[in-house]
Structures are given as C-alpha cells and as structure tokens.
C-alpha positions as CSV (number, residue, x, y, z in Angstrom):
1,X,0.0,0.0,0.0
2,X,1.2,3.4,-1.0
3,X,2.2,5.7,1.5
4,X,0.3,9.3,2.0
5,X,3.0,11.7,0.7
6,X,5.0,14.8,3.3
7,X,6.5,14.4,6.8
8,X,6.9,11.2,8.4
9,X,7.9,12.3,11.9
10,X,5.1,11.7,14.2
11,X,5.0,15.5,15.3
12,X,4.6,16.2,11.8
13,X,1.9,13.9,11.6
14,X,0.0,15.4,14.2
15,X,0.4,18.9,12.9
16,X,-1.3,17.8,9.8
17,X,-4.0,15.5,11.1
18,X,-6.8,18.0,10.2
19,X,-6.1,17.7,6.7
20,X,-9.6,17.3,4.4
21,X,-10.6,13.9,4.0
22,X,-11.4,12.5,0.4
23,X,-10.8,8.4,0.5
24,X,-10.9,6.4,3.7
25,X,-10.5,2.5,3.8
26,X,-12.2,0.2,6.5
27,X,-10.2,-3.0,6.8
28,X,-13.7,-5.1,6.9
29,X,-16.0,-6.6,4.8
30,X,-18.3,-4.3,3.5
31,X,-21.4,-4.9,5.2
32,X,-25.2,-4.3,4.1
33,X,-26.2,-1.7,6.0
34,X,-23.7,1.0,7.8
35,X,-23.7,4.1,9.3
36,X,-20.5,5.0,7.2
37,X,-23.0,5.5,3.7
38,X,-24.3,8.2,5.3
39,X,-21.3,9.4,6.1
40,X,-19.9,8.7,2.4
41,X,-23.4,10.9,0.8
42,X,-23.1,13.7,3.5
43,X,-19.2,14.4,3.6
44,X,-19.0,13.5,-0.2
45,X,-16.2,10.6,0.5
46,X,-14.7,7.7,-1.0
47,X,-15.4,5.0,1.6
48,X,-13.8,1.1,0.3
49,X,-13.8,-2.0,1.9
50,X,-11.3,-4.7,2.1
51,X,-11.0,-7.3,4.8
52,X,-7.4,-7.2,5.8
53,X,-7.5,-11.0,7.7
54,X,-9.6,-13.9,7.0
55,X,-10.6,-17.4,8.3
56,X,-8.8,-20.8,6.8
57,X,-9.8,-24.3,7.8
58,X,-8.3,-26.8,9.7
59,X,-8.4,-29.4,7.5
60,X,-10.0,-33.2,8.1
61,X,-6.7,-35.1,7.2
62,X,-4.5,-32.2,9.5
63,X,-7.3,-32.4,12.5
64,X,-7.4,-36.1,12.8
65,X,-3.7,-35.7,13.2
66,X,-4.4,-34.5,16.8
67,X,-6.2,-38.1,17.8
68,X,-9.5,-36.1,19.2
69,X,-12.9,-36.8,18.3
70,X,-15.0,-34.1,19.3
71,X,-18.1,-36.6,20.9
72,X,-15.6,-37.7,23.0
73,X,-16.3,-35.0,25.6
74,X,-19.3,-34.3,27.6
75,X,-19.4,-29.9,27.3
76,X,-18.0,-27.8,24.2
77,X,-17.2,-24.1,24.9
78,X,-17.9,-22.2,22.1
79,X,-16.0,-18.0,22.4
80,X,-17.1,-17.3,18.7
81,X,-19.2,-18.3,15.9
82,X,-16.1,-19.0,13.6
83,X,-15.3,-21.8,16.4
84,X,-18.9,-22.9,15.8
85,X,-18.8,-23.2,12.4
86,X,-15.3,-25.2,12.3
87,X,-16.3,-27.2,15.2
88,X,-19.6,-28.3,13.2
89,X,-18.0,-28.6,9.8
90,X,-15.2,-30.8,11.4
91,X,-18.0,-33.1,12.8
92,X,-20.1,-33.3,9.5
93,X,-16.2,-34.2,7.4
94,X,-15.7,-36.7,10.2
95,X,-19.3,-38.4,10.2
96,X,-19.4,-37.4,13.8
97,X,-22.6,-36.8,15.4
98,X,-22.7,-35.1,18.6
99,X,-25.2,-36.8,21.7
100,X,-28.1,-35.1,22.4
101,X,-26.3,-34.9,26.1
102,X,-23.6,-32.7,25.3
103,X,-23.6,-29.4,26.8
104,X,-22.7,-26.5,25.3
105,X,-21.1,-23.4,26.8
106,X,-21.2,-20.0,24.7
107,X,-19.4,-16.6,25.8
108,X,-22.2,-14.5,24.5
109,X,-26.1,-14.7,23.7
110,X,-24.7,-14.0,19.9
111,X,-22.9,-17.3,19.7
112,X,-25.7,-18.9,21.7
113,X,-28.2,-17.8,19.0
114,X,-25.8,-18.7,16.3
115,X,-25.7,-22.1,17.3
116,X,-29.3,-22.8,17.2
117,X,-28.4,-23.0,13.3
118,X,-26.4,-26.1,13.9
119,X,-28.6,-28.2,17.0
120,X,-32.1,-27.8,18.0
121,X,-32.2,-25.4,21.5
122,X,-35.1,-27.6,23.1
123,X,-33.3,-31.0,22.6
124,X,-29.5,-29.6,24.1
125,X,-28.3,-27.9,27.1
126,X,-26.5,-24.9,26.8
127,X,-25.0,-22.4,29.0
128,X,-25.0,-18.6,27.8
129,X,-22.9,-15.8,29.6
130,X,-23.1,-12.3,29.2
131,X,-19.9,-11.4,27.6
132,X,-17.0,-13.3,29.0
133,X,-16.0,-16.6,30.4
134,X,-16.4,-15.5,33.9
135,X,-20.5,-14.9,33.3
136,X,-20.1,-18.8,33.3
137,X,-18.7,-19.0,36.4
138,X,-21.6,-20.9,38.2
139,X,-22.1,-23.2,35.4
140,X,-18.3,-24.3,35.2
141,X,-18.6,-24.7,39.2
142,X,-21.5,-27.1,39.0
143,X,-20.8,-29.6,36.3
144,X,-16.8,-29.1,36.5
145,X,-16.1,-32.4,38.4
146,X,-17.8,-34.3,35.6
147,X,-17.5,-33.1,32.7
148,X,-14.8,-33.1,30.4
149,X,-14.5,-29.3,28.4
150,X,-13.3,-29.0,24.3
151,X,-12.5,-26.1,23.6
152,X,-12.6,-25.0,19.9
153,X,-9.9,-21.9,19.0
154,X,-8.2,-21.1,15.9
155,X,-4.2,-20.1,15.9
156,X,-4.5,-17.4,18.2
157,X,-5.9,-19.7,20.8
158,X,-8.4,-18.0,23.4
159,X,-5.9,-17.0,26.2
160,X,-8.5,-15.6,28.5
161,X,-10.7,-18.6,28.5
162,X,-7.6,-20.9,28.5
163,X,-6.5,-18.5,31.7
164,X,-9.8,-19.0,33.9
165,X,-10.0,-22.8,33.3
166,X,-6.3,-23.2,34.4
167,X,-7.0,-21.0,37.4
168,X,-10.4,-23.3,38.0
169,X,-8.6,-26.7,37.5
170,X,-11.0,-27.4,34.9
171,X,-10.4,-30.3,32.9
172,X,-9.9,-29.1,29.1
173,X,-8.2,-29.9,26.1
174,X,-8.2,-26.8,23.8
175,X,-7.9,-27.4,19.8
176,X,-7.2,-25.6,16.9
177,X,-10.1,-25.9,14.3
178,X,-9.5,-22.8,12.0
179,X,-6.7,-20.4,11.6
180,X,-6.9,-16.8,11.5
181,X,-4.1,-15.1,8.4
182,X,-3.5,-12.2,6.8
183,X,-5.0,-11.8,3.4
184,X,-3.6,-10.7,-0.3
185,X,-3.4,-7.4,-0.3
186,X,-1.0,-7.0,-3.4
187,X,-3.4,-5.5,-5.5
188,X,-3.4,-1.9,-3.1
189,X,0.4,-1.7,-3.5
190,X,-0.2,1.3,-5.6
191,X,-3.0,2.6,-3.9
192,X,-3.3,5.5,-1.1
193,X,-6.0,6.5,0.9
194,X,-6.1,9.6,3.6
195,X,-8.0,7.4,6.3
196,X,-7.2,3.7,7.1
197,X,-9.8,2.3,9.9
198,X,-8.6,-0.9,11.8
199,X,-11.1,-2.7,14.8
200,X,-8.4,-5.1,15.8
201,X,-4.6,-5.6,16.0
202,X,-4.3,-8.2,13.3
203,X,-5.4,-5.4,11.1
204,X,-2.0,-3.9,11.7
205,X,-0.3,-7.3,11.6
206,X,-2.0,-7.9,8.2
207,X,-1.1,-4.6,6.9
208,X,3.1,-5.1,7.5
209,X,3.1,-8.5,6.6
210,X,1.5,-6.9,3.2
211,X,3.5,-3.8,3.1
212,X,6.9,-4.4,5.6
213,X,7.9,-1.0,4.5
214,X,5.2,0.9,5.4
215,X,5.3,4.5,6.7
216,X,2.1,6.1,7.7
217,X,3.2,10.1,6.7
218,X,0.2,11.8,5.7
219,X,-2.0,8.9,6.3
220,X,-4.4,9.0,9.3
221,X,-4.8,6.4,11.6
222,X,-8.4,5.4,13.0
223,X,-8.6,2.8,15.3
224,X,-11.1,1.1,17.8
225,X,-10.4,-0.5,20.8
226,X,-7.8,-0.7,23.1
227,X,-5.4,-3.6,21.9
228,X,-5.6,-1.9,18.2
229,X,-4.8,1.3,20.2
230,X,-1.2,-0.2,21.1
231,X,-1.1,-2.0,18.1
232,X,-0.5,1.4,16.3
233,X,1.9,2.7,19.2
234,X,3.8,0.1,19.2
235,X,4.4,0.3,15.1
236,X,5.4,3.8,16.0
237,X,2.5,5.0,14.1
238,X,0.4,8.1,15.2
239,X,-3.6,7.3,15.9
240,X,-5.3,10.2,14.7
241,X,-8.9,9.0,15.1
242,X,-9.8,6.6,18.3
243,X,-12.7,4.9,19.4
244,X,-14.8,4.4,21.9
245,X,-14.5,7.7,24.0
246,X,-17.4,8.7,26.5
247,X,-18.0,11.3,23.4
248,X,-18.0,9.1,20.9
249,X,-18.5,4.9,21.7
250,X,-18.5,4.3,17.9
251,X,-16.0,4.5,15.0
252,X,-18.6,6.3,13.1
253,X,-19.2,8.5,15.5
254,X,-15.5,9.1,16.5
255,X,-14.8,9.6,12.5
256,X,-17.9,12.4,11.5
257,X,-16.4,14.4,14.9
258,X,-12.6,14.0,13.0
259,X,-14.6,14.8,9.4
260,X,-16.2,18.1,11.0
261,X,-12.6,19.5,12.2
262,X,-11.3,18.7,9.0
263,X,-13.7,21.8,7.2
C-alpha cells in the first residue's frame, strides 16, 4: 500500500491531522447496511472495503492428526461463531454426530443464537454468559467435576478462557479448528488513501506482513479499541482517530467528529 506523501515524523503527523478527507478504507468486509453511507453521501467521500484478515480451515486429514474426536467430551465451549462453524463442519467431514447430552457453553447470547443453526435449543443444554468466560462462572462450578471441556480456537488460541480454566482446575483440552491469516493485499500496493480504519490488531499485523515498509506520513490512523490502540503505538504510528470515547462509543461516531474538524 502506497504511502500518504510529506513528513513522516510523528509530530509532523499530528500537525497535519486535520487535513480534508477524500478516500478512507475500512479494513472489513463491506457490510449491508452501515452508518458510514451516510457518512460517504453527506461528507462527499470515497469509503472502500477490504478485509485485511480472514478465516482458513483446519483441514479433516491435518485435525485427525491431533487423535481427538469431538463426541468424546461431555461440554463444548464455544467463544465465537467461527469456532462454531469449524467445530460443526469438522464433525459433519468426520461423520461425527454429537449426543443429544452434550452441553454446550457460549461466551455471548450472539454465539448462543448462532448455534441454534447447527442443533435444536429444546433437545440440548446450553450455558449462555453475558460477555466473557467468567458470566459462566456458576455453570463451570456445578458440572466441572464431571465433565470433560473442548475447547474450539483457531491459531491465536483463546488465552483468557484458557486462563480461567487453568486457574479453576478445569479439565480441558483446547484445539485448533481454523486459523486466522492475513489476506492478499498486493493489488493496493499502488494505492493510497487519507484514512485507514482498523477494529483489531491483526489489522496492523495484516497490513506489515502486506506492506513491511510501510510508513504512515500523511495517512491517518483510526482505530477502535484498546489492543488496536497499542497495536498502532507500538508500530510507531500516530492514531489520529480513536474509538470508543465517552463522546464518541463508535468509530462512526469518532470519525464524523474528526470529518467536521477537518472543514
């Protein structure tokens, strides 16, 4: 990816952070419906998409490598709905299917609906928390001494579930169903835009494995979330745009309050 042209020094960067907008890329999938079209129509901008990481397989032949079978153990945890999907597809390649007794444990009430796709709600048990492993708390306490946990995770494992089950003497195997990579982005080699949006640190990883030479100069930085936050620092860029704040909880939001200083 082409670098914005002028200073590189981050002082200089910040000097000219109120620089007009024209193009801005979001490193996602572009989605159906987004608050950022209105933002394209009303500040007259040039918004692309392009996922800058994506999801690969664990492959039958590779998994059965490992010597698990997935209906050997009595509770699954499910943190995402990628690990859902993996964990299911896996099965189905394996002619595995899972007893109606299994329980399942999900992180969220979004991977909890998810997996209604996959088993019937009224036939299974499953555990939902709020938003993070410790919302499961109770659960884990009652059925721990019996049950035997999988946990489905891609390459990046899940180091704060893995962390609370070690601390709980919870008895888990943990196993990689899909991997998380960077994807091809060798077609914007030649490409620059004045606003690059990132939502995690991958993002950033994706973008130097792409580009190793990068340098951000006139290019602003938007980034959400506090592990993309130190992402950035710890490139040595300069995050012009950051999200949430108590002013602005949304990337959206954060980026039409840098759009209006920009006039």
């Amino acid at each position: 990816m082409a670098s914005g042209g002028g200073a590189s020094a981050k002082t200089d960067i910040y000097q000219e952070k109120y620089k007009k907008v024209k193009t801005i890329l979001v490193s996602q999938p572009k989605p159906e419906r987004s608050p950022y079209y209105d933002l394209e129509e009303k500040w007259g901008l040039k918004i692309d998409w392009r996922q800058f990481i994506h999801v690969e397989p664990v492959i039958e032949k590779e998994f059965r490598k490992n010597r698990i079978r997935p209906d050997e153990f009595s509770s699954i945890i499910f943190t995402s709905k990628n690990a859902i999907e993996h964990f299911f597809r896996l099965c189905e390649e394996m002619r595995i299917k899972m007893p109606q007794e299994t329980k399942y444990f999900c992180l969220t009430p979004t991977i909890a609906n998810y997996l209604q796709k996959f088993i019937v709600y009224r036939k299974r048990k499953v555990f939902v928390g709020k938003r993070k492993v410790e919302d499961l708390n109770n659960y884990f306490m009652k059925h721990k001494e019996k049950e035997t946990f999988l946990l489905p995770c891609s390459n990046l494992g899940a180091k704060n579930v893995v962390a609370y089950l070690e601390k709980n003497q919870i008895n888990y195997t943990d196993i990689m169903m899909y991997r998380t990579v960077a994807s091809d982005l060798s077609d914007l080699s030649d490409v620059t835009y004045d606003v690059l949006i990132f939502f995690s640190p991958l993002g950033i990883e994706s973008l130097y494995e792409n580009f190793p030479t990068f340098k951000q100069n006139d290019t602003r930085f938007a980034v959400f979330g506090k592990s993309t936050l130190k992402a950035v620092e710890e490139r040595g860029l300069y995050p012009n745009i950051v999200a949430p704040t108590p002013e602005t909880p949304s990337m959206s939001m954060a980026l039409e309050a840098y759009l209006q200083k920009t006039q």
